[in-house]
C-alpha atoms as an extended CHARMM CRD file, in Angstrom:
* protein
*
       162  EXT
         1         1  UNK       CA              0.0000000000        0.0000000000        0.0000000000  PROA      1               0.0000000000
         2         2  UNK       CA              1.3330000000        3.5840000000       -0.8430000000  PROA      2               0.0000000000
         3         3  UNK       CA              0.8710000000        6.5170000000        1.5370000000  PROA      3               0.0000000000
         4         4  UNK       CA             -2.1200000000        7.9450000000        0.1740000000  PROA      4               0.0000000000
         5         5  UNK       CA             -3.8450000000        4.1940000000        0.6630000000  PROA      5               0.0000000000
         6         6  UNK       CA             -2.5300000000        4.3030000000        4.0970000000  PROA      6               0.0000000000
         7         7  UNK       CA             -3.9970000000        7.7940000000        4.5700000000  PROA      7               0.0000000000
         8         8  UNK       CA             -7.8110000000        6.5160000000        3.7020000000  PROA      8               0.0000000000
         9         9  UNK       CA             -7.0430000000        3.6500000000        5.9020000000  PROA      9               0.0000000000
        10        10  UNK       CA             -6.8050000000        5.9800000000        8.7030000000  PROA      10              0.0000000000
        11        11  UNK       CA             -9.3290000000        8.2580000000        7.8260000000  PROA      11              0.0000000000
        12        12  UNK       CA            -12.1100000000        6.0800000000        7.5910000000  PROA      12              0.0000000000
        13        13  UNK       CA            -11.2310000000        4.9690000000       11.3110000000  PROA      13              0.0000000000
        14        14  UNK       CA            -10.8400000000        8.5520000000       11.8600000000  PROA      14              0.0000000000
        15        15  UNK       CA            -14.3030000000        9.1480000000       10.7480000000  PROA      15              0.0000000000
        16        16  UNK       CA            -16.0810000000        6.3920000000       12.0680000000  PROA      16              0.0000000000
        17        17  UNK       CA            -14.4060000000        7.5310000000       15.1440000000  PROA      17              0.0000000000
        18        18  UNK       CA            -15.3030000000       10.9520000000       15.0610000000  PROA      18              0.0000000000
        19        19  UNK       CA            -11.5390000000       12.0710000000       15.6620000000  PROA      19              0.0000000000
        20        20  UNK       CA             -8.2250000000       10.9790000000       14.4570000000  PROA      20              0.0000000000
        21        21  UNK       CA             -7.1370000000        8.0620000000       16.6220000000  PROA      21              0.0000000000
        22        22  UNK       CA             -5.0400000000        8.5190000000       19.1300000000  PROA      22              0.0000000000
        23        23  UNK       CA             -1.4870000000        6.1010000000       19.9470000000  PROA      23              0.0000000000
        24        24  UNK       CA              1.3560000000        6.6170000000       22.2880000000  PROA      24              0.0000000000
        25        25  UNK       CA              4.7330000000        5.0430000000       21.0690000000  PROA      25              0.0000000000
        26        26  UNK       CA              7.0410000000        4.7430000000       24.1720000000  PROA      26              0.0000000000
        27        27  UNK       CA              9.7900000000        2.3880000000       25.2450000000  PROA      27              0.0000000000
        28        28  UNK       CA              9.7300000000        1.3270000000       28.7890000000  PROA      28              0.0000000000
        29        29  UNK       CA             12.4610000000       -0.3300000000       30.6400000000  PROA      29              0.0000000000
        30        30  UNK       CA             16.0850000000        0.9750000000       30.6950000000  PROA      30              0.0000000000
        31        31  UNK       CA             16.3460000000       -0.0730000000       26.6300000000  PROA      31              0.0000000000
        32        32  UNK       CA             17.7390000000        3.4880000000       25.2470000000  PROA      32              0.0000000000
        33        33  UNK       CA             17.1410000000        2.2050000000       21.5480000000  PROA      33              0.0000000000
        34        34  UNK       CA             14.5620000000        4.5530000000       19.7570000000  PROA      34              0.0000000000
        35        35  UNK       CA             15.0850000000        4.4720000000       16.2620000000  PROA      35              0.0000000000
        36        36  UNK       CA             12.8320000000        1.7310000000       15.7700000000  PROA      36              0.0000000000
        37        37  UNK       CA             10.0970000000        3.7650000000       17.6080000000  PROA      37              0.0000000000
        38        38  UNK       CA             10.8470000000        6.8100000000       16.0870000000  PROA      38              0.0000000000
        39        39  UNK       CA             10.6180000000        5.4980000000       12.4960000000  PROA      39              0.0000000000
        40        40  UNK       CA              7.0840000000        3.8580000000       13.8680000000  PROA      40              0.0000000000
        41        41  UNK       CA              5.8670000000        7.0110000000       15.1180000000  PROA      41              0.0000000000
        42        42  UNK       CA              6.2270000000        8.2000000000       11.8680000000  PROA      42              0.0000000000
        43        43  UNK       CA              4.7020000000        6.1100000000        9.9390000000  PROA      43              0.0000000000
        44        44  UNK       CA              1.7050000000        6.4080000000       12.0190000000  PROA      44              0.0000000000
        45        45  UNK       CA              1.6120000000       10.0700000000       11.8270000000  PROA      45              0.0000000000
        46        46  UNK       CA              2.3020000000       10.3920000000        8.2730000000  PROA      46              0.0000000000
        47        47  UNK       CA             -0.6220000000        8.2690000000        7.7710000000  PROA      47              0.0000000000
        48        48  UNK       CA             -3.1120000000       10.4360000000       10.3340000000  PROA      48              0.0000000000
        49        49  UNK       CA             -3.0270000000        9.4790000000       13.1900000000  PROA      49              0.0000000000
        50        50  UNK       CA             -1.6460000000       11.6280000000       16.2240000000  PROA      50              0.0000000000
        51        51  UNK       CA              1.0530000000       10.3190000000       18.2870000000  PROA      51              0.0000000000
        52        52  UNK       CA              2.6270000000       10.8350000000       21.5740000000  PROA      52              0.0000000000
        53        53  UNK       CA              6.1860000000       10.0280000000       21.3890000000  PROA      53              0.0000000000
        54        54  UNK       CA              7.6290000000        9.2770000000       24.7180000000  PROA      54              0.0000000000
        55        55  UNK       CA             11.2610000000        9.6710000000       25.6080000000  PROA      55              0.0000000000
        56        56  UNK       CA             12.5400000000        6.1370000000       26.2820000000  PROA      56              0.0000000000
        57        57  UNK       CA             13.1840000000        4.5110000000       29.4380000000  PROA      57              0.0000000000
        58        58  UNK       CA              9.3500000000        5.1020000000       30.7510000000  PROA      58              0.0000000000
        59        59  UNK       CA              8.1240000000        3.8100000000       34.0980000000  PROA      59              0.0000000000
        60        60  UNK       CA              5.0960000000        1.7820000000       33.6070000000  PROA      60              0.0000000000
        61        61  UNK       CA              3.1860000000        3.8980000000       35.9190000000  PROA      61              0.0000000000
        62        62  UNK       CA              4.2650000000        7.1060000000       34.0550000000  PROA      62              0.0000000000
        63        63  UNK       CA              2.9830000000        5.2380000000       30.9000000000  PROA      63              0.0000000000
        64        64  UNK       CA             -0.3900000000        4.7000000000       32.1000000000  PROA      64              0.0000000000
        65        65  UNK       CA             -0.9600000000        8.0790000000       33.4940000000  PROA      65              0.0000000000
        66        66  UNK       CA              0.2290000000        9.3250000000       30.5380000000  PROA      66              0.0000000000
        67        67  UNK       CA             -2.0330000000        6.9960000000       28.4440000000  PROA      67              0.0000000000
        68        68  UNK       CA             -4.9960000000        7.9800000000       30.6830000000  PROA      68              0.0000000000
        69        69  UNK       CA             -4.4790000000       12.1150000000       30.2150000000  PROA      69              0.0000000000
        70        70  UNK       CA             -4.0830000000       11.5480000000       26.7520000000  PROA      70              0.0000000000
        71        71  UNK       CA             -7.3960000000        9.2010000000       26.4880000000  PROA      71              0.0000000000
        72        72  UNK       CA             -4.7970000000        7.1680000000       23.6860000000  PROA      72              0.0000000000
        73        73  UNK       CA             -6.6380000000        4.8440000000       21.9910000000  PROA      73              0.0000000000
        74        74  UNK       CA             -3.2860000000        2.6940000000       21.7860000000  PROA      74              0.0000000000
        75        75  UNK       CA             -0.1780000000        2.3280000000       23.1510000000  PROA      75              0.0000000000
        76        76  UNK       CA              2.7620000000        0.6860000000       20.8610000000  PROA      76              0.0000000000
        77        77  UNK       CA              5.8450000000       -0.0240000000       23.1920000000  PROA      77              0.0000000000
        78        78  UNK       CA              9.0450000000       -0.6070000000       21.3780000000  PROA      78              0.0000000000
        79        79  UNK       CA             11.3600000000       -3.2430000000       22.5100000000  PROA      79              0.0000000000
        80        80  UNK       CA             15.2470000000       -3.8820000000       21.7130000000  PROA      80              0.0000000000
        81        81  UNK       CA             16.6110000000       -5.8630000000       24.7830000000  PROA      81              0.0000000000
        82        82  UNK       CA             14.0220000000       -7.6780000000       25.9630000000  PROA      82              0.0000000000
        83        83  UNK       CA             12.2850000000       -4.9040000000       27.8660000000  PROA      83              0.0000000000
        84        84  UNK       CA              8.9420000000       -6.5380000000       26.0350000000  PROA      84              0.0000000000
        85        85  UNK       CA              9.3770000000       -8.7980000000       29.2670000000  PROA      85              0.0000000000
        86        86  UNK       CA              8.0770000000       -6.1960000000       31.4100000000  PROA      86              0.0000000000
        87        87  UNK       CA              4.9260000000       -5.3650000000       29.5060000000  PROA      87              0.0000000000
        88        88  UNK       CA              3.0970000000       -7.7790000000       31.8030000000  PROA      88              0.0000000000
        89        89  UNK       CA              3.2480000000       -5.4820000000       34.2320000000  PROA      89              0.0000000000
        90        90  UNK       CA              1.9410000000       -2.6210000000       32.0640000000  PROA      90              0.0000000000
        91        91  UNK       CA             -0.8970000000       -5.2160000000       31.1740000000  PROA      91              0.0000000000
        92        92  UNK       CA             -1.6140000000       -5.2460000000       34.8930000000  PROA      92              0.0000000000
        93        93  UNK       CA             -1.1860000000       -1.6500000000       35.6060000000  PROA      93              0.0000000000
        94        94  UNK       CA             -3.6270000000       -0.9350000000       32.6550000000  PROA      94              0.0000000000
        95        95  UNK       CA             -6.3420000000       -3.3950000000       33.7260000000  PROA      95              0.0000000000
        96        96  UNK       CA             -6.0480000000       -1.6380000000       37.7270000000  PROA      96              0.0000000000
        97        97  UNK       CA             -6.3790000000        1.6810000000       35.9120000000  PROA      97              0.0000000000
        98        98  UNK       CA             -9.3020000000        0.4260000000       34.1000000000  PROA      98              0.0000000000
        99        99  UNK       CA             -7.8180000000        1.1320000000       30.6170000000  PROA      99              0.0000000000
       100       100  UNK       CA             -8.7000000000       -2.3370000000       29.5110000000  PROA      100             0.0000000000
       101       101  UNK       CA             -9.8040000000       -1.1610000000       25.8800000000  PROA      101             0.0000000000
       102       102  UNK       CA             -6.4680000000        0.7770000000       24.9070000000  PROA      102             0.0000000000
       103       103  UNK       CA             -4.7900000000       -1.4780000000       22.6290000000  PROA      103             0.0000000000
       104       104  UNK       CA             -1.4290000000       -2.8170000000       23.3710000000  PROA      104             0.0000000000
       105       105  UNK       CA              1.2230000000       -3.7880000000       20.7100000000  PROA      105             0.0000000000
       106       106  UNK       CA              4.9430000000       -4.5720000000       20.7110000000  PROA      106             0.0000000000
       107       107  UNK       CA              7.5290000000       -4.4390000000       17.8810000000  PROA      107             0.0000000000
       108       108  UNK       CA             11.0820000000       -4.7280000000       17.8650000000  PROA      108             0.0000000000
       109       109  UNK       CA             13.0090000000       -8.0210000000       18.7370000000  PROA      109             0.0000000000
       110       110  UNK       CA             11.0790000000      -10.1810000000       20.4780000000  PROA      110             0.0000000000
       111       111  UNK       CA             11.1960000000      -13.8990000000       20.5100000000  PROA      111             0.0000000000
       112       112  UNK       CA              9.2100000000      -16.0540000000       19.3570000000  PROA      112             0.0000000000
       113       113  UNK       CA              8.5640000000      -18.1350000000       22.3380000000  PROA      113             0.0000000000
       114       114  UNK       CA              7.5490000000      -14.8550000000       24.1750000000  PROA      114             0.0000000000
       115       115  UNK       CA              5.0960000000      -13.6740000000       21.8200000000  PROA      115             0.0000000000
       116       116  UNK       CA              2.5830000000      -16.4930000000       23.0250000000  PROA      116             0.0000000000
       117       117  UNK       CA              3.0200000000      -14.8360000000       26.7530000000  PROA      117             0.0000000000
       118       118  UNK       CA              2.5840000000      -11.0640000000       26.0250000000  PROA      118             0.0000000000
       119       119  UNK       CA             -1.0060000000      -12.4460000000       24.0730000000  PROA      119             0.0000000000
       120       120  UNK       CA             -1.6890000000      -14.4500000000       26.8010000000  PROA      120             0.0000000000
       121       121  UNK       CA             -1.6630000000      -11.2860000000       29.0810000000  PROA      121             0.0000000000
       122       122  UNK       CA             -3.6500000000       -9.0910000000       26.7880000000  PROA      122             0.0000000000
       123       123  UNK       CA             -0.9770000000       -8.1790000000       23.7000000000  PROA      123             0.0000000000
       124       124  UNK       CA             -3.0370000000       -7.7330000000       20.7500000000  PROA      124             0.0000000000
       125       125  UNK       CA             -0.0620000000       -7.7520000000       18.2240000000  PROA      125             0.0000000000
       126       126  UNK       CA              3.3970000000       -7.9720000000       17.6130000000  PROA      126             0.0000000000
       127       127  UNK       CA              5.5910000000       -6.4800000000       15.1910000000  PROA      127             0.0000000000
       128       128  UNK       CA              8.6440000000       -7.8040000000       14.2500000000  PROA      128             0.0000000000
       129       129  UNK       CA             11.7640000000       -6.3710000000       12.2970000000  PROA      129             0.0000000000
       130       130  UNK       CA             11.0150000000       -6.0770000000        8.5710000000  PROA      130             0.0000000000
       131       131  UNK       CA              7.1960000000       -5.5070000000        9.3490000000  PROA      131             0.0000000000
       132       132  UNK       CA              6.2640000000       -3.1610000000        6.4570000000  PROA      132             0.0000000000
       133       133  UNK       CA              4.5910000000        0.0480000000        7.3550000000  PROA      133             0.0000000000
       134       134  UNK       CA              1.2260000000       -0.7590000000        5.5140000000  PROA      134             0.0000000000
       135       135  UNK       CA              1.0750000000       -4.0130000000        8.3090000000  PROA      135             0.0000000000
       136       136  UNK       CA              2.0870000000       -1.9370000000       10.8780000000  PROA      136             0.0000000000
       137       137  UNK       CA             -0.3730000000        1.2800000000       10.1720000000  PROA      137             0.0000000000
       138       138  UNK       CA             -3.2180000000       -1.2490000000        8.8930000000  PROA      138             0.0000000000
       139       139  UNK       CA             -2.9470000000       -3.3160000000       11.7530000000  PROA      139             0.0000000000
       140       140  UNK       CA             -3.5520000000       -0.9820000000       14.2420000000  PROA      140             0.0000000000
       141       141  UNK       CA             -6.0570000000        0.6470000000       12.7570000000  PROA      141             0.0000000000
       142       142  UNK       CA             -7.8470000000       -2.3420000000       12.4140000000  PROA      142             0.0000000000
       143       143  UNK       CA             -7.2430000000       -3.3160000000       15.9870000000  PROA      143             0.0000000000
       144       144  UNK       CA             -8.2170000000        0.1120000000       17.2980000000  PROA      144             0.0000000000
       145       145  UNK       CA            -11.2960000000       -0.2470000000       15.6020000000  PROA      145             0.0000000000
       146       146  UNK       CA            -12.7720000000       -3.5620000000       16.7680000000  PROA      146             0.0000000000
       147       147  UNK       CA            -12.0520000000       -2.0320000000       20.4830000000  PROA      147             0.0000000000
       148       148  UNK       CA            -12.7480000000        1.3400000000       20.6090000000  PROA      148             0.0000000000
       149       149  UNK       CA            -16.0810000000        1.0080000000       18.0110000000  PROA      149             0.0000000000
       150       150  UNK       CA            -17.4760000000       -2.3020000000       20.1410000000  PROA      150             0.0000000000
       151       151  UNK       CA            -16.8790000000        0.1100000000       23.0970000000  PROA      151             0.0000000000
       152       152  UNK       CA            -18.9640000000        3.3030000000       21.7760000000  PROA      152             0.0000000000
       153       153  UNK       CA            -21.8840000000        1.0590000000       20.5650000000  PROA      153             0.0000000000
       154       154  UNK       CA            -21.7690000000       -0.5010000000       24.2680000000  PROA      154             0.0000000000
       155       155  UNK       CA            -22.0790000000        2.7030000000       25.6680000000  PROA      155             0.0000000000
       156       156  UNK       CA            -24.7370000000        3.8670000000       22.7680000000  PROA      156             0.0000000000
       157       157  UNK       CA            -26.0310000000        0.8270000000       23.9130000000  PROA      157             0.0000000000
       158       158  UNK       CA            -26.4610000000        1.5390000000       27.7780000000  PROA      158             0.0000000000
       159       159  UNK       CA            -27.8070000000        5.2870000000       26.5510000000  PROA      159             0.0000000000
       160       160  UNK       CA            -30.8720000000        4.0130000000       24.8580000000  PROA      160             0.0000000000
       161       161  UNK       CA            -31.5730000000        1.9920000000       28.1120000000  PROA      161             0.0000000000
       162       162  UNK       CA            -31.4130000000        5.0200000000       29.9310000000  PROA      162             0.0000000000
């Protein structure tokens, strides 16, 4: 997919959503790596979306709040040295916060026999090296819009009720 492709990707989420959708690209752990995550960051800008860069070596509960203030609709963290070990704990912090329907990826170098545990606690993707930016931006908009639209007709739902 070309740019402009990518671009109607994201505006049809952005218009279903009634605002461009929102994704925080952060690195968390003492991993100091960022080029991965920058180039990430913008290829999801370039294709609409607005993104909140982080600097790297995030706390988890700096992430969150940050997540929460922002009302992100996703939060890719970026992983060179195996800091994708310690998004369990983000899962967890996320779920106590109540952010269960922000959307959690991972890219950068992450095993395979990991990739099976970060799912297990609530990872809805990961991206390896190589993944091409039309998986990457497609992807997550695809993601962001099976949570975030089953959430607004849930709460259209509860409305009518009202």
């Amino acid at each position: 997919m070309d740019t402009a492709q990518l671009i109607a990707v994201v505006g049809d989420l952005s218009e279903r959503l009634g605002r461009r959708p929102k994704v925080m690209v952060t690195k968390i752990g003492l991993d100091g790596h960022d080029r991965g995550s920058r180039l990430v960051a913008g290829f999801l800008r370039d294709a609409g979306m607005e993104v909140i860069y982080t600097a790297p070596w995030q706390k988890i509960e700096h992430v969150v709040h940050q997540a929460l203030e922002e009302d992100v609709d996703a939060i890719g963290v970026s992983s060179l040295a195996t800091d994708h070990l310690l998004v369990p704990k983000l899962m967890t912090a996320l779920k106590d916060a109540e952010m269960t329907d922000v959307v959690v990826v991972v890219g950068g170098i992450v095993p395979d026999e990991d990739v099976l545990m970060l799912q297990r606690t609530g990872v809805s993707a990961v991206y390896h090296p190589g993944a091409s930016r039309a998986d990457i931006v497609t992807g997550l908009s695809s993601l962001i819009s099976k949570t975030r639209l089953l959430k607004m007709g849930a709460e259209n739902d509860g409305n009518r009720r009202i």
